[in-house]
BATITI-898218 format. One record per residue (C-alpha): residue in three letters; residue number from 1; y, x, z; chain. Coordinates in steps of 0.1 Angstrom, whole numbers, always signed. Layout:
BATITI-898218
resn,resi,Y,X,Z,chain
ALA,NUM,Y,X,Z,A
...
//
This chain:
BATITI-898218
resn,resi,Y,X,Z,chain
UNK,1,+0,+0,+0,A
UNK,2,+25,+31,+6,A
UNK,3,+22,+38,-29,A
UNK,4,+39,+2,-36,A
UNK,5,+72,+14,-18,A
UNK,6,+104,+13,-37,A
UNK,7,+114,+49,-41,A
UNK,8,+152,+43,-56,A
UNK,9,+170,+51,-84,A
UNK,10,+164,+89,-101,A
UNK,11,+204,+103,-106,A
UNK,12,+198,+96,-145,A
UNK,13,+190,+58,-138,A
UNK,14,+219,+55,-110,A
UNK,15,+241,+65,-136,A
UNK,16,+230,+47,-163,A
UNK,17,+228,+14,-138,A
UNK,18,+264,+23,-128,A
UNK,19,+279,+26,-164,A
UNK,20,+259,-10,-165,A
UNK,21,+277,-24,-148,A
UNK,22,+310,-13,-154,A
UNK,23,+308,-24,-192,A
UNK,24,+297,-59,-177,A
UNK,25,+331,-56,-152,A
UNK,26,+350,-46,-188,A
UNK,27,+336,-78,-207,A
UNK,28,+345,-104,-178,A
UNK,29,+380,-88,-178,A
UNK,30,+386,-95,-217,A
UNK,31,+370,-132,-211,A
UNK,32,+399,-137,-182,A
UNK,33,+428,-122,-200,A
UNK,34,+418,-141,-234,A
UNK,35,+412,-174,-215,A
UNK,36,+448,-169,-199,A
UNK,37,+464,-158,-233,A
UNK,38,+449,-191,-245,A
UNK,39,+463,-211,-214,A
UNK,40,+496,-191,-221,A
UNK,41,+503,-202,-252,A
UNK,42,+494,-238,-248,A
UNK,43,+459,-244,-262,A
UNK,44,+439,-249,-231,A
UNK,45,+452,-272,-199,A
UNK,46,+442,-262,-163,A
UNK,47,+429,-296,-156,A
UNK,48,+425,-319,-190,A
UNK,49,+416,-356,-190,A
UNK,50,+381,-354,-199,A
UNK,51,+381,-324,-224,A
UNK,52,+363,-300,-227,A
UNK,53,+389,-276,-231,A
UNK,54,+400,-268,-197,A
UNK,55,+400,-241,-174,A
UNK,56,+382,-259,-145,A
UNK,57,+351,-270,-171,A
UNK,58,+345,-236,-177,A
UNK,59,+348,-225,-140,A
UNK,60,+321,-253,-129,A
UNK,61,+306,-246,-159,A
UNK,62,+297,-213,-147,A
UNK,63,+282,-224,-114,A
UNK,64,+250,-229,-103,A
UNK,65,+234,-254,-73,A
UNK,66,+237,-222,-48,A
UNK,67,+272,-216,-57,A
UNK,68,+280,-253,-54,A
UNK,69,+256,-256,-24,A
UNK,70,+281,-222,-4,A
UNK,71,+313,-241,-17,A
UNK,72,+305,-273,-1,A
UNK,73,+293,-260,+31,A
UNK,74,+329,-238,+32,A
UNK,75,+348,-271,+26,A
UNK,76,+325,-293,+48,A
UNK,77,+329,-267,+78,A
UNK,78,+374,-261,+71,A
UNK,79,+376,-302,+73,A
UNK,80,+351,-305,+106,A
UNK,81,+377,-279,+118,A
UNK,82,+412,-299,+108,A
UNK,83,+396,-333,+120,A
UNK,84,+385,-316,+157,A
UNK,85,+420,-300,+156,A
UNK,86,+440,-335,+150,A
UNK,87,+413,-355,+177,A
UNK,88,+424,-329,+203,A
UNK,89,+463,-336,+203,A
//
């Protein structure tokens, strides 16, 4: 069973990992400063009225049920916090 061990990354394959993921960093940074550039000049609306040309469909778009799942818990737990703090006074 020792020989099942994870050993880590060789230098080569921590470098190669690390240039990985900075090209992936690169990418999401063009996709943010075109879909801004876009919202700039007009073409796409924060919020739109059922489109599907908005900056919050693509946002939600990109989630999945354990993102969703994290962001209600966070909500659920700052409004149990505002309703205790308006019971109290």
């Amino acid at each position: 069973m020792a020989d099942l061990e994870w050993k880590g990354y060789s230098f080569d394959e921590l470098k190669y990992q690390r240039a990985l993921v900075t090209i992936k960093c690169e990418i999401e940074k063009e996709k943010l400063i075109s879909t801004f550039s876009t919202i700039k000049q007009g073409k796409m609306s924060i919020i739109s009225a059922g489109g599907q040309n908005s900056l919050l469909n693509k946002v939600f778009g990109a989630l999945d049920v354990a993102d969703y799942s994290i962001l209600a818990f966070k909500f659920g737990r700052k409004l149990y916090s505002i309703f205790r703090k308006i019971r109290k006074k």
